[in-house]
N, C-alpha and C positions, 0 to 999 in steps of 0.2 A: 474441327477435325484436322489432325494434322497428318503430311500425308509424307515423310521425308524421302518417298520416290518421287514426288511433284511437287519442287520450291516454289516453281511459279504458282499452279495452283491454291499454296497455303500462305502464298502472298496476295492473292488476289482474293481469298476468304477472309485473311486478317483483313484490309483495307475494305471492301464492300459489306462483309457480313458481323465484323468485330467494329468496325469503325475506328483502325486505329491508322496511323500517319504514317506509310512504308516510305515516306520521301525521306525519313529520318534515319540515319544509320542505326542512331543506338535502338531504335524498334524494330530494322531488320537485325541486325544482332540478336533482340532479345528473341523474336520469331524464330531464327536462325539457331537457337539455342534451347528451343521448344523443343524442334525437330530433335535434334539428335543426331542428325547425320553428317552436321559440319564441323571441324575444328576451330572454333571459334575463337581462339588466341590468333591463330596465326590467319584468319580474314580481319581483326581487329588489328593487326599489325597490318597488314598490305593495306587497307582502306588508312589507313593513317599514315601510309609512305606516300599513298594518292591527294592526300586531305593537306598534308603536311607541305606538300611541294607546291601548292596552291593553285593545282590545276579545275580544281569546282570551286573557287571563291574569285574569277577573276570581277566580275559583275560589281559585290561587293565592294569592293579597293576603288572601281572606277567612279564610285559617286554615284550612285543611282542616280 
């Protein structure tokens, strides 16, 4: 069920009840795009100015 007055809710059903990866952008995207309630070009743009400037891959770079 998807509920686009509760994101968190229809994120916490994809991940426990669908079984699917919400730590992954492009499946909160596609979730986010179930819904209906988000513009989803432009969180695909902002999450990619975030992604882009490498502030969630510094981990990564450092050599695990």
């Amino acid at each position: 069920m998807i509920d686009p007055a509760r994101p968190d809710l229809t994120l916490r059903r994809a991940f426990w009840a669908q079984g699917r990866c919400t730590s992954l952008w492009h499946v909160i995207f596609d979730i986010a795009e179930e819904m209906g309630a988000v513009d989803i070009d432009a969180a695909r743009r902002r999450a990619g100015q975030r992604v882009g400037a490498g502030g969630n891959h510094g981990a990564v770079r450092g050599g695990l």
